[in-house]
C-alpha positions as semicolon CSV with decimal commas, in nm:
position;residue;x (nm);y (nm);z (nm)
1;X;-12,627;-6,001;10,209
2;X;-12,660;-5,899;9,869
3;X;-12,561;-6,115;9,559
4;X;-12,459;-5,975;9,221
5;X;-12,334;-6,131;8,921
6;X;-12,083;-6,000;8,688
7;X;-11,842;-6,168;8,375
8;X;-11,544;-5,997;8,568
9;X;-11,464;-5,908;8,904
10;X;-11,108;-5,670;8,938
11;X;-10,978;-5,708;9,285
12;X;-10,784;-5,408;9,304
13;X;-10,774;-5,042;9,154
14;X;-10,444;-4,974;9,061
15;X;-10,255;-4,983;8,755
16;X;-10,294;-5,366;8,676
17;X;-10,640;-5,404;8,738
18;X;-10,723;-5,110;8,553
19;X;-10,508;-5,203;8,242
20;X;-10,715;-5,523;8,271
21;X;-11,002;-5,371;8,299
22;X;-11,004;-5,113;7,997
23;X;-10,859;-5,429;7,765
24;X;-11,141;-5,642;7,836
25;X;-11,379;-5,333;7,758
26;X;-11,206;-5,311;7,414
27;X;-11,226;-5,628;7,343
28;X;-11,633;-5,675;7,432
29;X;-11,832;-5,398;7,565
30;X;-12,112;-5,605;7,697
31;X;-11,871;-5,768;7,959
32;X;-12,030;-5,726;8,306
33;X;-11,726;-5,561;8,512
34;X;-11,700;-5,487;8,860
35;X;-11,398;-5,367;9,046
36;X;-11,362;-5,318;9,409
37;X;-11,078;-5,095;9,619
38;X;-11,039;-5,105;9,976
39;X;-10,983;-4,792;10,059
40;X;-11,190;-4,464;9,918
41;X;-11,022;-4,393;9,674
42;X;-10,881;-4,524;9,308
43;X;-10,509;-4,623;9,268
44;X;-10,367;-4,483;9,594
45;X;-10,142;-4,713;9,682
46;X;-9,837;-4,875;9,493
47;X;-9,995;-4,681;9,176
48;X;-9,968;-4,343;9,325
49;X;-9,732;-4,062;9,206
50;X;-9,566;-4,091;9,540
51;X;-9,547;-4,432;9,598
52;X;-9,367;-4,584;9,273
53;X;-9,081;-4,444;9,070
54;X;-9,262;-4,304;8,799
55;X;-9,041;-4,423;8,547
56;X;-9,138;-4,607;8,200
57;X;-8,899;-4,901;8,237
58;X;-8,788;-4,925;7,943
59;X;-8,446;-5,058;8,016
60;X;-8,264;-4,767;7,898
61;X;-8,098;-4,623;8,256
62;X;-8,146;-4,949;8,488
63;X;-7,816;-5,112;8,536
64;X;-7,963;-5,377;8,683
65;X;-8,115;-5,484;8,399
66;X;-7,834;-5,561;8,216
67;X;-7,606;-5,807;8,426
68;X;-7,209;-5,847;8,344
69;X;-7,182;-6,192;8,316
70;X;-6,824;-6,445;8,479
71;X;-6,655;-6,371;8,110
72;X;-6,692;-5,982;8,102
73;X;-7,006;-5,987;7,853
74;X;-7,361;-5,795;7,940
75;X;-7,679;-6,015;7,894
76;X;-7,905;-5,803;7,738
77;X;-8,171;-6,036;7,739
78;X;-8,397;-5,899;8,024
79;X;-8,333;-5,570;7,895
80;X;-8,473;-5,633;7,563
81;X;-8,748;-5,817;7,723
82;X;-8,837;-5,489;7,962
83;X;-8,833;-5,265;7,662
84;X;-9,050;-5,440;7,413
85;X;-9,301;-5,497;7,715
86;X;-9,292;-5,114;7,764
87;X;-9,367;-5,064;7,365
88;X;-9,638;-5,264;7,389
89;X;-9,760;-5,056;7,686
90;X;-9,686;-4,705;7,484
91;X;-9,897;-4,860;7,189
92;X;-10,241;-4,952;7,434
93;X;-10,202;-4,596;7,557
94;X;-10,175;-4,405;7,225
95;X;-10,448;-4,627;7,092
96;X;-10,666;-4,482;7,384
97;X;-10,543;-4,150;7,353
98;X;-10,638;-4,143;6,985
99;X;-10,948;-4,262;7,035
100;X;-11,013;-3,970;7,294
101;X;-11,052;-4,255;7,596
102;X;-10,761;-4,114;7,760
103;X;-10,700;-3,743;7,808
104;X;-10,366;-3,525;7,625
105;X;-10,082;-3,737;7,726
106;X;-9,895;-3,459;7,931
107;X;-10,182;-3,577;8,219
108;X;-10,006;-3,846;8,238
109;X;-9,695;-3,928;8,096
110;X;-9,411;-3,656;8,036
111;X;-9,044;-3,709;7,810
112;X;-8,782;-3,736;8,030
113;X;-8,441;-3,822;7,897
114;X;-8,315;-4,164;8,082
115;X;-7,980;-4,125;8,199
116;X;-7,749;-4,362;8,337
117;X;-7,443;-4,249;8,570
118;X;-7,152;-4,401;8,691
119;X;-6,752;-4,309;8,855
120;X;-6,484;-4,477;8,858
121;X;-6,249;-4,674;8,634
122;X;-6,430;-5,031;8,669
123;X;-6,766;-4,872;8,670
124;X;-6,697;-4,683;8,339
125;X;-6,576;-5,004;8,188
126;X;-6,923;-5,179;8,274
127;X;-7,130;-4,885;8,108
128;X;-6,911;-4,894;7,790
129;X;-6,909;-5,256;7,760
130;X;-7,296;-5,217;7,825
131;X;-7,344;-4,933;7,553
132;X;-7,162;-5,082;7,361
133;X;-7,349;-5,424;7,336
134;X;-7,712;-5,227;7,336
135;X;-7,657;-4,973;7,094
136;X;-7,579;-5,215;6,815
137;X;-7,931;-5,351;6,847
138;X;-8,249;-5,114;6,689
139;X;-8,440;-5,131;7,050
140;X;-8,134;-4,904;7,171
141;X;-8,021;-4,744;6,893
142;X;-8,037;-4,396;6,964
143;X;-7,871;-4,448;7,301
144;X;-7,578;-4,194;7,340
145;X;-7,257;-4,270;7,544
146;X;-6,994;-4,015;7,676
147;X;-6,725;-3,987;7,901
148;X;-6,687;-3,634;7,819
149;X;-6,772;-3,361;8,129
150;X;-6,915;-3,120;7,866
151;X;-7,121;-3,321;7,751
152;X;-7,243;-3,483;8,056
153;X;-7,241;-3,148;8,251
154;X;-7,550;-3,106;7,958
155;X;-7,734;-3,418;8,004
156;X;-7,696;-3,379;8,385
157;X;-7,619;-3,064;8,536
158;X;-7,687;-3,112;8,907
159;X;-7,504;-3,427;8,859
160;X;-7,173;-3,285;8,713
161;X;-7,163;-2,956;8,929
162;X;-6,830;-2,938;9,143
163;X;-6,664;-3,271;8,991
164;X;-6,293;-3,240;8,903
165;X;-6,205;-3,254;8,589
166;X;-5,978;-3,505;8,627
167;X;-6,232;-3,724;8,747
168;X;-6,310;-4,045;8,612
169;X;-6,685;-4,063;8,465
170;X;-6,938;-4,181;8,272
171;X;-7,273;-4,184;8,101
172;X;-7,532;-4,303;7,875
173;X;-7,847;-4,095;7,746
174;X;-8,182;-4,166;7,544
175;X;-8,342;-3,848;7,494
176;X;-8,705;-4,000;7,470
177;X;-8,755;-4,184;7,804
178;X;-9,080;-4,093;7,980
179;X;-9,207;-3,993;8,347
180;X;-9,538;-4,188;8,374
181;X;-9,784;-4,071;8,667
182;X;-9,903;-4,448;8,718
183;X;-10,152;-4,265;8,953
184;X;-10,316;-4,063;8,741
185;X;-10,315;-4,301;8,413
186;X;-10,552;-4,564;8,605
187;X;-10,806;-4,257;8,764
188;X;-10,791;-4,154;8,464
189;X;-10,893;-4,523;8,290
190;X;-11,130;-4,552;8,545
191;X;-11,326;-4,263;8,481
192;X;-11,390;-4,384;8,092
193;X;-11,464;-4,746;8,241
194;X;-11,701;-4,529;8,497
195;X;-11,902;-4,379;8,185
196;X;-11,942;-4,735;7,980
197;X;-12,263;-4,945;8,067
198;X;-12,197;-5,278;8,258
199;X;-11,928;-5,128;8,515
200;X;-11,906;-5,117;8,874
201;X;-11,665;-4,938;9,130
202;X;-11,717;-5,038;9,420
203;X;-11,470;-4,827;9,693
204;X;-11,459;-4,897;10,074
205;X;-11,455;-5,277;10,006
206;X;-11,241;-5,509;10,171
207;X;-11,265;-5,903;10,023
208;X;-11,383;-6,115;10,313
209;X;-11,356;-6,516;10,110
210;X;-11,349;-6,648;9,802
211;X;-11,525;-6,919;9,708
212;X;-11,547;-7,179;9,435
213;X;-11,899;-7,282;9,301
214;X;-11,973;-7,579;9,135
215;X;-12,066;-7,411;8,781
216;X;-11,707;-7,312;8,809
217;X;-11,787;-6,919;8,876
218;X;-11,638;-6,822;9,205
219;X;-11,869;-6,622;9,481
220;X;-11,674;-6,329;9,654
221;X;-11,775;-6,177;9,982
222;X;-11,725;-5,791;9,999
223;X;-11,709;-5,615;10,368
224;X;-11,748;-5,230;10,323
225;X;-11,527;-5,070;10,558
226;X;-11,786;-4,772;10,607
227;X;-12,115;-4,961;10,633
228;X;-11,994;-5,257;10,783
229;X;-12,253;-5,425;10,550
230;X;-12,125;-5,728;10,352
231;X;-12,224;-5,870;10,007
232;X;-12,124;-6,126;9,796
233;X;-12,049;-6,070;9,412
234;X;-12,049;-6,411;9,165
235;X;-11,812;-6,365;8,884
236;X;-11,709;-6,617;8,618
237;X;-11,339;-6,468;8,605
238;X;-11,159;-6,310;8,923
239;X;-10,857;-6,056;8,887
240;X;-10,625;-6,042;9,197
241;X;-10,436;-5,728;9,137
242;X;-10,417;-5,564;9,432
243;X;-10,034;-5,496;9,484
244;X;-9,874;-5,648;9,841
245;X;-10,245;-5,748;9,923
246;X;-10,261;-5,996;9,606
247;X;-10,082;-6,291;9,810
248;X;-10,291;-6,340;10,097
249;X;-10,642;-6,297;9,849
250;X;-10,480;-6,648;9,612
251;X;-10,414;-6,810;9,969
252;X;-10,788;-6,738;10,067
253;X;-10,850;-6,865;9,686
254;X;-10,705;-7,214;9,745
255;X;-10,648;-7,295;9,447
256;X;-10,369;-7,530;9,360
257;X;-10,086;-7,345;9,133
258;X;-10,037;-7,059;9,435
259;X;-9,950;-7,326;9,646
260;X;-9,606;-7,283;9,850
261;X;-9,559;-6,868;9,733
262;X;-9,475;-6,667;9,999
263;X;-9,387;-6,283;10,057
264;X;-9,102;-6,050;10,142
265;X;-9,169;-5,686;10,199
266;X;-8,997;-5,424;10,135
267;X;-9,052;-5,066;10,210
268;X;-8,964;-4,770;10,049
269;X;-8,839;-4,415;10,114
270;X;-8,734;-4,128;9,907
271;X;-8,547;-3,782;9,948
272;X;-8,744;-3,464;9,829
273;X;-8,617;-3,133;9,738
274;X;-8,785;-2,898;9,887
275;X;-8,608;-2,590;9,673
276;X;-8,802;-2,489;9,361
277;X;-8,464;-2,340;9,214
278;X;-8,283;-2,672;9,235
279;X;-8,582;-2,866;9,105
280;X;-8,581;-2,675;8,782
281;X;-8,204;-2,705;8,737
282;X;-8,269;-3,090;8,708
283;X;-8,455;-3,263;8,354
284;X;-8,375;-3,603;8,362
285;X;-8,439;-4,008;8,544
286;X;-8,024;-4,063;8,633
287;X;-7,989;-4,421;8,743
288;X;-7,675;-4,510;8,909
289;X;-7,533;-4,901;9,064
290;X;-7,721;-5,029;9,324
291;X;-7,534;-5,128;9,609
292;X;-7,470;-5,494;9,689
293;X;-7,699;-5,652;9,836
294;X;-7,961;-5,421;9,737
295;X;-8,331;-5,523;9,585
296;X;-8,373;-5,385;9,227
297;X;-8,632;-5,130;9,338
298;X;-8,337;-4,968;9,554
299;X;-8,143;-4,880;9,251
300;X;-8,065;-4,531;9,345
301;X;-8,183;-4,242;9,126
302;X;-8,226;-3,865;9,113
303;X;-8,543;-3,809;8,948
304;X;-8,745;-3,595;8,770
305;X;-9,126;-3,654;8,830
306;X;-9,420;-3,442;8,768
307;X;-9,702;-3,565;9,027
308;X;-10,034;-3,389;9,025
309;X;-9,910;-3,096;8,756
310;X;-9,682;-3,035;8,933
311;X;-9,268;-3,052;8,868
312;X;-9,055;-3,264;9,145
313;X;-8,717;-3,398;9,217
314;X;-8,663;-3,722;9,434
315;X;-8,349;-3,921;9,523
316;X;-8,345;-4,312;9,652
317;X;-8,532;-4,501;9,686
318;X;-8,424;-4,607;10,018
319;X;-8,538;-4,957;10,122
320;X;-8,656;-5,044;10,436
321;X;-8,849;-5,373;10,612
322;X;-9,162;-5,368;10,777
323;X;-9,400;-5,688;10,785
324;X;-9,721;-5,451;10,657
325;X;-9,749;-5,534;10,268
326;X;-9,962;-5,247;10,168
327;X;-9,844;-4,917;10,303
328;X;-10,165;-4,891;10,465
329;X;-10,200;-5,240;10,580
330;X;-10,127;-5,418;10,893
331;X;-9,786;-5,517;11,066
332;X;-9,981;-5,854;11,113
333;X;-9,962;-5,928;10,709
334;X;-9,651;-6,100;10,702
335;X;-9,672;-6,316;10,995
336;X;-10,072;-6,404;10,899
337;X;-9,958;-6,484;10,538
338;X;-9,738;-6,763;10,662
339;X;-9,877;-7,135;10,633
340;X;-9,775;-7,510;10,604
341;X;-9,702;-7,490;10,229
342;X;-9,497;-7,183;10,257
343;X;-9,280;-7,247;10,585
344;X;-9,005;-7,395;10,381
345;X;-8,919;-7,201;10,134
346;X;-9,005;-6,875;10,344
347;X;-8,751;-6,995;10,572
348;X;-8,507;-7,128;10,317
349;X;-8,535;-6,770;10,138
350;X;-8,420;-6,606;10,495
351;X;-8,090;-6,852;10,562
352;X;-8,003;-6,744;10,224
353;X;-8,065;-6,396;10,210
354;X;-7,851;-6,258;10,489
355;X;-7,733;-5,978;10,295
356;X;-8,040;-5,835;10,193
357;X;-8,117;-5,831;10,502
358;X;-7,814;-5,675;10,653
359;X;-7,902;-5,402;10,404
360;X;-8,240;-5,362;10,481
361;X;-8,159;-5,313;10,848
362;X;-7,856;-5,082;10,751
363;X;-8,087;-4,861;10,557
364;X;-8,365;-4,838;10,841
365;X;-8,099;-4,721;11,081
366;X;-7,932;-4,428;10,823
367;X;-7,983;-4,060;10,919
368;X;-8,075;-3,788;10,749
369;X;-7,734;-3,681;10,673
370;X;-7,599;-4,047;10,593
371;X;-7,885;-4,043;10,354
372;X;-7,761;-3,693;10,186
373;X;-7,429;-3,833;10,182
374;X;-7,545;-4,104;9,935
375;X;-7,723;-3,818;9,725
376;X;-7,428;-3,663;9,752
377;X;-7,251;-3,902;9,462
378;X;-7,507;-3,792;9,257
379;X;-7,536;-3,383;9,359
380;X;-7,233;-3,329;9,542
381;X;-7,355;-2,974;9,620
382;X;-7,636;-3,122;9,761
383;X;-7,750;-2,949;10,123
384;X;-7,914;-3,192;10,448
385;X;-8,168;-2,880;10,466
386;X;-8,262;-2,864;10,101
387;X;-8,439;-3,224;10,127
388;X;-8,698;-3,427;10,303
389;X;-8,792;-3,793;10,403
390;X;-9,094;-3,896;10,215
391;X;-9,214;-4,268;10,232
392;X;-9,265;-4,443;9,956
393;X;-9,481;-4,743;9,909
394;X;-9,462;-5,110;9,995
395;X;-9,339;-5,394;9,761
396;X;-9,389;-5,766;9,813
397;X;-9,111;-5,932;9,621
398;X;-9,211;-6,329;9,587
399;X;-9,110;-6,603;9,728
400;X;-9,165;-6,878;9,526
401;X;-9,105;-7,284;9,529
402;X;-8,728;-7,379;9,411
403;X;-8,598;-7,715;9,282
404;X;-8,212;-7,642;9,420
405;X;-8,340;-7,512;9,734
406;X;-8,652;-7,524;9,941
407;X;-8,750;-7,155;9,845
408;X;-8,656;-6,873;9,574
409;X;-8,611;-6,520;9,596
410;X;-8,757;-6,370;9,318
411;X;-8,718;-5,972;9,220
412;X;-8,988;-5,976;8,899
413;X;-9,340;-5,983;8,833
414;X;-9,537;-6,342;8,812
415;X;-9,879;-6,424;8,707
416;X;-10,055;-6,718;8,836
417;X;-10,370;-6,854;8,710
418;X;-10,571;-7,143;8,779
419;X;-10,624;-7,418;8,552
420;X;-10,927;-7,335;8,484
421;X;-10,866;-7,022;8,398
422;X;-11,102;-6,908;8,649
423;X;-10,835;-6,691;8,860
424;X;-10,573;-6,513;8,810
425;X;-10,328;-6,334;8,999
426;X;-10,019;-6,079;8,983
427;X;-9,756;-6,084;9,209
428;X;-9,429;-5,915;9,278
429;X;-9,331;-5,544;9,187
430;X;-9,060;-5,454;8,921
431;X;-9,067;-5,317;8,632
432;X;-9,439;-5,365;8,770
433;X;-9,675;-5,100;8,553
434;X;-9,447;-5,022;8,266
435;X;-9,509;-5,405;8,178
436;X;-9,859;-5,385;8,278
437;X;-10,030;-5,428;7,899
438;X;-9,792;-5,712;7,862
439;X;-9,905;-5,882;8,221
440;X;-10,248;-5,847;8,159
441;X;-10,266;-5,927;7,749
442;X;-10,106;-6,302;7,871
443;X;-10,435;-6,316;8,144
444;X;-10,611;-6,269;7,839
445;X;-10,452;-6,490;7,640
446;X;-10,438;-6,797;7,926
447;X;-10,807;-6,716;8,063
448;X;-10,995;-6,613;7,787
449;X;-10,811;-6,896;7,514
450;X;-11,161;-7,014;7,355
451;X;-11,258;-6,642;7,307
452;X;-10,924;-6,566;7,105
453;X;-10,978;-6,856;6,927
454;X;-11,331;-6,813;6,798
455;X;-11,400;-6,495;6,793
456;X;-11,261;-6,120;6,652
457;X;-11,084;-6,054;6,963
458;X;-10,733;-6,134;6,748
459;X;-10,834;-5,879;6,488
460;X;-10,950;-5,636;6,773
461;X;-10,600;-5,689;6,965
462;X;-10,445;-5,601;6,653
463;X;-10,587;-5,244;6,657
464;X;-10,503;-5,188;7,009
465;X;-10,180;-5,303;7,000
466;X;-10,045;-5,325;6,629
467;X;-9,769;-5,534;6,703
468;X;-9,959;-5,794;6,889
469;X;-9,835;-6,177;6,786
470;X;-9,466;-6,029;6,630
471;X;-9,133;-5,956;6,773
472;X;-9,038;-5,610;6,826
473;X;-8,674;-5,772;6,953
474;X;-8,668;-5,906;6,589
475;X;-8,828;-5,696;6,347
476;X;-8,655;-5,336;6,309
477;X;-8,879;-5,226;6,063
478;X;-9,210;-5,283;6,298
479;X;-9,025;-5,149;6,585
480;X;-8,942;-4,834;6,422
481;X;-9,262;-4,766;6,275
482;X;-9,428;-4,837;6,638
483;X;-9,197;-4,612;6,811
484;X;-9,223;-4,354;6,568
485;X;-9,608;-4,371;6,630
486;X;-9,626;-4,385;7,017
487;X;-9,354;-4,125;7,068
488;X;-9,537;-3,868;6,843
489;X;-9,905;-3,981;6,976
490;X;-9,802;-3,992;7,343
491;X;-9,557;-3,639;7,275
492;X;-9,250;-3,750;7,432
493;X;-8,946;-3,659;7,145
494;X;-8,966;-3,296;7,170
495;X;-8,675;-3,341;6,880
496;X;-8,910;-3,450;6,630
């Protein structure tokens, strides 16, 4: 076996690890970096065009962001938190596009107004109240709201064709959301981390163990899938960001904070039209309720993509359960990631959950036409021959420790490091890569704390992401001059 030592080792090449990756190279070029994938090629799982929604979550469309509390009120708070995360993501990417590290944005990212649509008297209520609260703060301030057909048959014409007029609807609009090929961003990253000295892809590499050494540096053993030859890489710092497969590489870790964290996957299915003429007709993200019961990456939507140059329109996502967590993993992953430390709340998370999973088996037995029928709220001239089944890819939502019960549920992203600083690791899916700057500038700022402290790094963060250390929830001044920055850099207010 081989040995190699690097500074960083990125398990994983997808959109976090990649993010990680190209920060770390900003920050100090002489960083020895390696990253490994196990399969053959970069970001084709979770991060592909076809396997995530494509949307910058930016809190504008997603209901579920923005909860109506027992009193009537809409907390806003996650919402705010989403967007500002999602700014701080459009500022790292204009920074990179400026500096010609990145190609022209529209190989990448695409404006795509961010609708939200609902029907029916209590629903409208909700998206008023909801406007209403959002659009007095300067994150949201150029949010529309109308209740008007016209005007809605503008914003969303597929979406408004054949309602009655005296129907009762709503919706909201900001004209400068995005459509983000997740896919192509990290090849894309890749390729400039490909052409810097000190950087490693290694593809075809499965990680066998991880092991701590005794000078604190941990030694990871590499199987590639091709050769069958095996080789063992000793890094001081060790990324684990490689979607649904992330969980079982910090059990093989051992170390003590991913104690007792579990998995739940969830699979993911979409509706493609297959008519060119339709597809056209259609220029917007339209987010609707999610059912009860429902995970948040089952919020239904009829979406506007552009994958590979090319213009799409999907519908769903429709969940689904299957124990694999990676959509080309094995149907042994759940059952092999269960241990001691876990049992509990894994089991505690299943007494409680019975309606998730009553949905989950619900949507696995829908047909084709049941499935049309739900698009059908949202194109009621929609046709069963116009559209396709395409699956999606796989999400592991965590399980984590609870204090009021054995186990927890939870629907977000969570990094875990080691208290050494050592490891880290990201678990969980949404708003997954819209946030992924803000995931991997706190790795930075919990494993590499002496660096910030003593060195330029804080000066350097400051180019890359100009409103690093203040509040863009607070300050209205810096968030409008950042916005007004990223959207011109990054192309996405045709307006302006």
């Amino acid at each position: 076996m081989t040995t190699k030592t690097v500074d960083v080792l990125l398990v994983g090449a997808g959109a976090m690890s990649t993010t990680l990756g190209m920060l770390l190279k900003q920050l100090d070029p002489t960083l020895k970096i390696a990253m490994v994938e196990r399969l053959d090629h970069v970001a084709r799982e979770s991060t592909d065009g076809w396997n995530n929604a494509g949307t910058g979550h930016a809190a504008y469309c997603e209901l579920n962001y923005t909860p109506q509390q027992a009193d009537g009120s809409i907390n806003a708070t996650k919402a705010f938190a989403i967007n500002t995360s999602f700014e701080v993501s459009l500022q790292f990417w204009s920074y990179l596009v400026e500096q010609g590290k990145l190609p022209s944005p529209k190989e990448f990212i695409n404006p795509t107004p961010h609708c939200s649509f609902v029907w029916g008297e209590k629903n409208v209520e909700f998206l008023r109240k909801r406007y209403e609260t959002l659009s007095q703060h300067h994150c949201f301030k150029d949010m529309e709201y109308s209740e008007d057909h016209d005007t809605l048959r503008e914003w969303m014409p597929l979406v408004m064709k054949d309602r009655q007029p005296d129907e009762k609807v709503a919706g909201t609009r900001v004209r400068y959301g995005s459509d983000v090929n997740f896919g192509q961003l990290a090849r894309h990253m890749v390729l400039h981390l490909e052409q810097q000295d000190n950087f490693d892809l290694l593809l075809s590499r499965i990680v066998e163990d991880l092991n701590k050494q005794d000078d604190g540096s941990w030694n990871v053993t590499l199987k590639n899938t091709e050769s069958g030859q095996k080789e063992v890489i000793n890094s001081r710092f060790v990324f684990l960001g490689a979607g649904g497969g992330a969980l079982p590489l910090l059990q093989k870790s051992g170390i003590r904070e991913g104690e007792g964290y579990g998995g739940f996957p969830v699979s993911g299915m979409w509706l493609v039209c297959k008519r060119p003429e339709i597809i056209e007709q259609h220029q917007a993200k339209v987010y609707g309720m999610a059912p009860i019961g429902a995970p948040p990456m089952s919020v239904p939507h009829l979406d506007t993509r552009v994958i590979d140059g090319k213009k799409a329109l999907l519908f769903g996502p429709f969940a689904g359960f299957t124990t694999k967590f990676l959509k080309q993993g094995s149907f042994l992953d759940l059952p092999c990631s269960i241990r001691l430390g876990n049992l509990k709340p894994m089991l505690s998370v299943a007494k409680n959950n019975m309606d998730l999973t009553r949905y989950l088996i619900s949507e696995v037995m829908q047909s084709h036409s049941s499935r049309v029928d739900s698009l059908r709220n949202f194109f009621p001239e929609a046709k069963d021959d116009d559209w396709e089944l395409s699956y999606a890819g796989q999400r592991v939502q965590i399980i984590k420790p609870g204090t009021e019960t054995a186990g927890k549920l939870e629907f977000g992203t969570e990094v875990i490091t080691s208290e050494d600083g050592s490891l880290a690791a990201l678990l969980g899916a949404s708003p997954g890569a819209s946030t992924a700057v803000s995931a991997m500038m706190s790795i930075v700022e919990r494993c590499y704390e002496e660096r910030l402290q003593k060195s330029d790094w804080q000066d350097r963060i400051q180019e890359l992401i100009p409103s690093y250390g203040k509040s863009l929830t607070d300050d209205a001044a810096l968030m409008e001059t950042v916005r007004a920055r990223t959207l011109s850099v990054l192309e996405l207010d045709p307006q302006n």
